[in-house]
N, C-alpha and C positions, 0 to 999 in steps of 0.2 A: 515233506511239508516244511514251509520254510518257519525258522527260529521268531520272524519276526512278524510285528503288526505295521506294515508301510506306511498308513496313516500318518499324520504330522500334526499329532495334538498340540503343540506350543508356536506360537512365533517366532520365526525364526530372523535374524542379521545377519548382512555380512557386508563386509566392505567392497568397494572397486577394485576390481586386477591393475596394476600398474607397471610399466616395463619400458623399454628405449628402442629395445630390437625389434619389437612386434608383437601384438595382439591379435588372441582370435575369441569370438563370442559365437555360440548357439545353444540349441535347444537341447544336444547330448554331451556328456564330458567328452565323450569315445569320440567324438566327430571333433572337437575343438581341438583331441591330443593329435588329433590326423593333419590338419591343419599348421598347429605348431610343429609337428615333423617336417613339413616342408620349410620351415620360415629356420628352424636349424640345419636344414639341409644348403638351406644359399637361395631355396627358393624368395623371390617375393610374395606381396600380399594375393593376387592373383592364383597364383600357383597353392595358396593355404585353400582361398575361397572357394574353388572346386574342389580340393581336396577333401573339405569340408560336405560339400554339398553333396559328393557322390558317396560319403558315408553314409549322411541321413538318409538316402536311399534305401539301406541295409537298416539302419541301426531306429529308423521313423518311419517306415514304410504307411503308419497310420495318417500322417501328413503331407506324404510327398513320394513321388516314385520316378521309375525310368517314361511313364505314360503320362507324365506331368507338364506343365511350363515354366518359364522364368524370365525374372527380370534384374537388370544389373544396373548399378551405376558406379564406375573406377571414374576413381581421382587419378590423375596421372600430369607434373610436370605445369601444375598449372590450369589444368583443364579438366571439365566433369564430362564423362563421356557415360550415354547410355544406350542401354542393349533391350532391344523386347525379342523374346526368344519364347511369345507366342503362338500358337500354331491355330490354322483356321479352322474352318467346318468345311467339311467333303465336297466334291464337286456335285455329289449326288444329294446333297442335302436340300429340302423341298417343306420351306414352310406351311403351303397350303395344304400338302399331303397330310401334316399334322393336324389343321385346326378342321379337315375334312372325316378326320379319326374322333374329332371331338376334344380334343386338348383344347386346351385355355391358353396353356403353360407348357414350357418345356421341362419334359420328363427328364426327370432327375437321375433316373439308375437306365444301363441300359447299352446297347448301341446309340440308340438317338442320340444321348447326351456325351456321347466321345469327339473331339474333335483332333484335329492330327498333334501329338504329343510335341513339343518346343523344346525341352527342357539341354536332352542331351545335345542340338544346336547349338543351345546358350553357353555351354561349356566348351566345344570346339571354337567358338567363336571368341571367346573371352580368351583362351588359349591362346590360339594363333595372333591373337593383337599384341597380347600382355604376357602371356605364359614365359618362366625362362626352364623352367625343369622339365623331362620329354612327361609327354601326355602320360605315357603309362607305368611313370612315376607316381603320376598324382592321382592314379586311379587305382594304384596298387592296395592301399591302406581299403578300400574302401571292396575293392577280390577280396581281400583277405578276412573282414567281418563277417561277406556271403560263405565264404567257404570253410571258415573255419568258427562264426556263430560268435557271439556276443550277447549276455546276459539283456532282458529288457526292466527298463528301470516304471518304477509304479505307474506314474501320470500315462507315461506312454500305454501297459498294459489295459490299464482304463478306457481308452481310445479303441485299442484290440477288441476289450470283450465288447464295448459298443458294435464295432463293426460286426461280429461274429453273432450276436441278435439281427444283426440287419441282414448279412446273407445266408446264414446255415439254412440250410435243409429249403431252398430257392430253386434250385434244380437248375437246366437249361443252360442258360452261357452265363451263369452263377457259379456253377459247379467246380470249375478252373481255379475262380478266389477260392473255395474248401482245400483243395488241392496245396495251394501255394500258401498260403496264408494262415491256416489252420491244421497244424502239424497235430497229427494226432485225436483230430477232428473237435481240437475249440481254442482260442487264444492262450497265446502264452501268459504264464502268471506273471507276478513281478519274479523276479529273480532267475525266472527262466533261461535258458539258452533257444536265440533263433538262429537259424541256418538255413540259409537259399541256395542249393549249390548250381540250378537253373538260370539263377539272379548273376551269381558269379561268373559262369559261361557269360553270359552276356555281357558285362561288364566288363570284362576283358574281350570283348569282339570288339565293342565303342573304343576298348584305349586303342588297340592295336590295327585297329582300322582309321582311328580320328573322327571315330563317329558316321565315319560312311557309311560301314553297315548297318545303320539304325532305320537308313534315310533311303539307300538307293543298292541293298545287301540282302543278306540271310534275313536280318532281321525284320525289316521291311517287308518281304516275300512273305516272313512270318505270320504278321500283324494283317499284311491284304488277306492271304488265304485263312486267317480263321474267321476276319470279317468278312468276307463273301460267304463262307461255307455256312458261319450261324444267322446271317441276317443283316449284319453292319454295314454302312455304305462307307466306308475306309478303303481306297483300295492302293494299290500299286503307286500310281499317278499321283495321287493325292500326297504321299511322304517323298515322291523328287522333287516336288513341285515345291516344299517347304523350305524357307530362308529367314535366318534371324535379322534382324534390323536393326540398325545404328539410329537412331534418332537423338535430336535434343532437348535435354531436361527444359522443363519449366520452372518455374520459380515464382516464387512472391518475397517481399524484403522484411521482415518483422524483426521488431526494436535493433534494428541496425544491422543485423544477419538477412543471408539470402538463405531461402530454407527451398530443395528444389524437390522436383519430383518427376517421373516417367512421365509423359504423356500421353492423352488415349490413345489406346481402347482401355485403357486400366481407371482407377478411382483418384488418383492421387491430387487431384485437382479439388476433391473433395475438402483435401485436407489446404492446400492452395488458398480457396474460398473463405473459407473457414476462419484462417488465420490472418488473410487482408481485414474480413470484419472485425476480427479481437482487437488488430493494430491499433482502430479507432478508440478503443477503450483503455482504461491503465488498470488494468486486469495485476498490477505487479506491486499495485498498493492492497490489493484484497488479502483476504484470508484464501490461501489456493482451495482448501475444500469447503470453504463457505457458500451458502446460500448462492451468494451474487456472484462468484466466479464460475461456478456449477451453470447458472444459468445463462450467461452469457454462452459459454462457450455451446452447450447446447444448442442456443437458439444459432448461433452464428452456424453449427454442424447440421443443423435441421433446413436451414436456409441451403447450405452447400451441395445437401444431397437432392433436393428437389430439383437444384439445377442439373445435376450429372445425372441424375435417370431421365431428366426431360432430353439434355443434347448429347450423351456421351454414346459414341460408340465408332467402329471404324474408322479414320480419318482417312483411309484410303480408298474409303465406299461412300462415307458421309459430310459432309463438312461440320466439322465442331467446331462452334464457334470461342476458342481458347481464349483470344485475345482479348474479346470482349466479355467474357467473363470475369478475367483477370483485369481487366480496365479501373483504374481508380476510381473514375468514377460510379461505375455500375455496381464496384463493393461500396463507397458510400452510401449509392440507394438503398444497397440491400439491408448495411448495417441501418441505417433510417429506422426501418420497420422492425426493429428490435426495442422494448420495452425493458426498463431498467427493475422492474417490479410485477411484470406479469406473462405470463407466457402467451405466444400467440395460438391464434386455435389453430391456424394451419399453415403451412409454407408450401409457398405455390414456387415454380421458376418464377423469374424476372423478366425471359424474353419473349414472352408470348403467349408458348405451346403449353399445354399441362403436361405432364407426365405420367406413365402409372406403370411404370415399373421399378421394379427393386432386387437388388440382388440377395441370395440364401449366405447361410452361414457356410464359412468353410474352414477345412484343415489345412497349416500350410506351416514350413521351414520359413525361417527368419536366420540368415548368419550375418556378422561383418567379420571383416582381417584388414590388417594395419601389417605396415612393414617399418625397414629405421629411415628407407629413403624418402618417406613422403608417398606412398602408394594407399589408398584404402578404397575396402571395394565394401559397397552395401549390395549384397544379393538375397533374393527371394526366389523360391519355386517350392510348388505347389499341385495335389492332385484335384484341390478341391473338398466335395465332400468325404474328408476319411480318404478311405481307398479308392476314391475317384465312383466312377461308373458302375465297377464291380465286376466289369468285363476284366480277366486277365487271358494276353496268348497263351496256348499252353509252350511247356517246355523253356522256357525264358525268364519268369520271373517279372514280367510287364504288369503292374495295374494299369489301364489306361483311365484317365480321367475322365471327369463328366462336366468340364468347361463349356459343353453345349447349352448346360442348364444356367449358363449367363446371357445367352440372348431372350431376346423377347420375340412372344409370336403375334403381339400387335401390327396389325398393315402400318407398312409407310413408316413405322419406331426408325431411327438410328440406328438399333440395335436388333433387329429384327433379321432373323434366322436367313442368313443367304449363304449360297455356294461361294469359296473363301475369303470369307466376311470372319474378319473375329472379333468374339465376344465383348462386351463390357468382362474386364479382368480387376476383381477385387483384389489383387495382390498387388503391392507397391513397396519396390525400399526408398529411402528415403535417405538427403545429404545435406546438411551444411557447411556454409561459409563464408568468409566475412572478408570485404576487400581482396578477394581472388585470392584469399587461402584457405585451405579445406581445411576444416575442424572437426568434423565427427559425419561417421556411419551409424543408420539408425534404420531402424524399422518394429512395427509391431506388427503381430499376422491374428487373423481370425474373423474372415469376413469383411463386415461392416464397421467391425470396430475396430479397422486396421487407419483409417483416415482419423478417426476418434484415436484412437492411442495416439497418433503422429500428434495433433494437437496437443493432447495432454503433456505429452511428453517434452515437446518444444518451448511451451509454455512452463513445466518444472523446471528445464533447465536455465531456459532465458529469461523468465521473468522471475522466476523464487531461487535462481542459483546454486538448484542442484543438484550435483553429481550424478553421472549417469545412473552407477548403482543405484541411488536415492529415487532417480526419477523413475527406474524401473519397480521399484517398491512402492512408490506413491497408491492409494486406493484408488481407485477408477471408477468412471459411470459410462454410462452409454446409452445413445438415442437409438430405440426398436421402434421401429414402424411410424405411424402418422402423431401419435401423441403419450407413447410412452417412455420414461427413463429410467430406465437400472442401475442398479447402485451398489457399490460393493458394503458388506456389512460393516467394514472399519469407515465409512464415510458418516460422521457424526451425524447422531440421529437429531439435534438441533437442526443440521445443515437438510435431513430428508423433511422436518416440518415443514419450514421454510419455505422447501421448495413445490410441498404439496400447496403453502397456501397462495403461493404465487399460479398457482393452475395447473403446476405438470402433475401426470400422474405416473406416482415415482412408488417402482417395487426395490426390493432389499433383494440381491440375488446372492447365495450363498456357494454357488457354485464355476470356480475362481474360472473356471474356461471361455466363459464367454464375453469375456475382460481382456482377451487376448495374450499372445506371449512377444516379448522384445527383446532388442539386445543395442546397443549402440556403445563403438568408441569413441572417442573424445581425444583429441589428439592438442597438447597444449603449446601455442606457436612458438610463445619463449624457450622455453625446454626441451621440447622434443618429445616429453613425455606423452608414454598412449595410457590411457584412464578408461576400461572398461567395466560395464555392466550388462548382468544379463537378469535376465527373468524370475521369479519367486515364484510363479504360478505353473511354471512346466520342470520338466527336469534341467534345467538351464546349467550352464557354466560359464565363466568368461577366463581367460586366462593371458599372462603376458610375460614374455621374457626379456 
């Protein structure tokens, strides 16, 4: 029985990590020391950011796994480079099969909702561009927590025993998650020791293979034969057939920065949107949690998302229309129908179609790393909800995800359930810069309120000037569904009047999770100095040497 009460009855501070040599921020301390091991080994920022990443694996599993995907953006030399390390839906995937079962909606737990895993792609491939230390260097740290176990810290436990209501005693192709994930048959406590030593095999097949085995290997063979044998349409074909993607960041310009982001099938355009509409406002003489900054940025994110579930999905299957979404003048229309004093009853798209889908809440890793030559990488990957699907292989240590339950099973949608068609992807990192130099890695995860943090957080820093640390401590709101707004309890209750009497209808939510978690460096051009912060609401760390 541990000594202590984990709770965090007082308010806690702390300052920004600072350093010349390099910075790394995430959601676990154990994964950020993993990270800093490479940046003292000679490795660069790259070479931290997986090293990082393939920790939370082990040390997060509640938010991300090896059956997950990701998303990258490396500064490098002058240039944003970005990665969607995505994976599609099956060849055998059949959305009328579903709405003839009677579904509405794609089924969230499950085979249905598996689509082919991206994640360990994204690491080979950021590797093989950027990496300078051998693969199975950087994947070493991240053997060694599977095999040799690592204490889980509170927030994360939390997460755990959530999941462990959702599958104990489920039966069927649940049974595997008990197995792997419930040592002893129920989540670890805080303080606990996990150990995967199934997870560790594995992770060492991905370094010493380069991830081939994951994809066209053992593991692969793995992942088809228990989806065939319980029901999953995953098969053989489907994981050769998978390739991560280089694509070009998007961007919009606000108060004189470029602030960019992945491009679809993910959200980030959301936050895109979003911030063209603020641009027209001087959002930077307000009160940042007053009434009238609250509402704007709301109304401006309420308008953003109407658009991305009306056009976003595929561009390899659909046409999005990016361009004119991001057109100056189609954000002036938009910003138009923004009310300085009252909220609107609804926000439709602007191009036509209506929309009527929306994405769920999810669990997801958020890292950045910084090096001393100018390298910094914002990466994200994710299983989704929790432990993804709930499906795990046995003998391996795999959650696979349930990234399926991002399409929509509307005929004719953007986004609408097809053989390797992928998803609308809530997960986005996020980059700034300003006259072709890169200034900070950022991102916040959890859902919907991952474009919502992106604002917020851009807006603390660029228009109230401040420090990342600071702007990851700032309170938060967030727009849920058609007309509701969340609010965290430190956002002044003057400020939730206010906004009740202007029209929204604004709840107090007391439960820091659904506020998202973040991290962003800040890299300062005169100096050289890297300026990190990370998170107050997860077990976060940011650190710099």
């Amino acid at each position: 029985m541990s000594l202590f009460d984990y709770s965090q009855p007082h308010p806690s501070r702390r300052s920004p990590s600072m350093g010349r040599r390099g910075a790394v921020a995430s959601s676990r301390p154990l994964a950020v020391e993993a990270g800093i091991a490479m940046l003292r080994d000679g490795g660069n920022a790259v070479d931290a950011a997986i090293a990082v990443a393939a920790a939370l694996v082990v040390l997060e599993p509640t938010s991300c796994g090896l059956g997950g995907d990701a998303f990258a953006l490396v500064w490098e030399e002058g240039h944003l480079y970005g990665l969607n390390a995505s994976g599609a839906a099956p060849a055998l995937a059949d959305a009328e099969a579903l709405r003839r079962d009677g579904h509405k909606e794609m089924p969230k737990l499950g085979w249905p909702s598996v689509t082919v895993p991206g994640v360990v792609s994204g690491w080979a491939a950021l590797h093989r561009r950027f990496g300078s230390l051998p693969f199975t260097e950087v994947l070493a740290p991240a053997i060694h927590y599977a095999r040799e176990g690592a204490p889980v810290p509170p927030v994360i436990a939390g997460y755990w025993k959530a999941a462990e209501r959702r599958f104990k005693g489920m039966g069927g192709v649940f049974e595997e998650f008990e197995e792997a994930f419930l040592p002893g048959g129920r989540a670890p406590m805080p303080g606990e020791i996990f150990r995967c030593e199934p997870m560790a095999a594995t992770l060492e097949s991905i370094a010493f293979t380069y991830g081939q085995s994951f994809y066209r290997g053992s593991i692969a063979e793995a992942i088809a034969e228990h989806s065939e044998r319980t029901g999953g349409l995953i098969r053989l074909d489907d994981l050769q057939r998978h390739e991560p993607e280089w694509v070009e960041p998007i961007s919009v310009r606000y108060r004189g920065f470029d602030i960019h982001e992945i491009p679809p099938n993910g959200q980030g355009i959301v936050a895109l949107i979003a911030l063209g509409i603020l641009e027209g406002f001087d959002v930077r003489s307000l009160d940042q949690l007053g009434p009238e900054s609250v509402h704007l940025m709301a109304e401006a994110l309420r308008l953003a998302f109407a658009d991305a579930h009306a056009y976003v999905g595929d561009p390899r299957f659909s046409e999005v229309p990016v361009r004119e979404l991001l057109a100056p003048g189609y954000i002036a229309r938009r910003r138009a129908l923004i009310s300085r004093d009252r909220a609107m009853p609804a926000a439709e798209p602007g191009l036509g179609r209506p929309g009527s889908w929306a994405p769920h809440d999810g669990d997801t890793v958020y890292l950045a790393a910084a090096d001393s030559a100018g390298m910094m990488v914002s990466f994200i990957q994710s299983n989704y909800m929790g432990f993804g699907s709930g499906v795990v292989v046995p003998g391996t240590g795999i959650a696979l995800q349930n990234r399926g339950a991002g399409f929509s099973l509307e005929p004719g949608s953007p986004n609408e359930l097809a053989p390797f068609r992928r998803p609308f992807h809530t997960i986005i990192p996020g980059f700034i810069t300003k006259d072709g130099v890169g200034l900070a890695a950022f991102g916040v995860m959890g859902g919907d309120m991952q474009p919502q943090g992106h604002v917020q957080v851009v807006s603390a820093v660029l228009d109230h000037a401040q420090n990342p640390q600071a702007a990851m401590d700032c309170p938060r709101f967030r727009v849920a569904g058609a007309d509701r707004l969340l609010v965290e309890p430190t956002v002044p209750e003057t400020t939730v009047d206010a906004l009740r009497r202007m029209g929204h209808s604004v709840l107090v939510e007391g439960e820091p999770a659904g506020f998202g978690g973040g991290q962003m460096i800040w890299r300062d051009p005169a100096t050289g100095v890297l300026i990190a912060g990370s998170e107050p609401r997860k077990d976060g760390y940011a650190a710099a040497i």
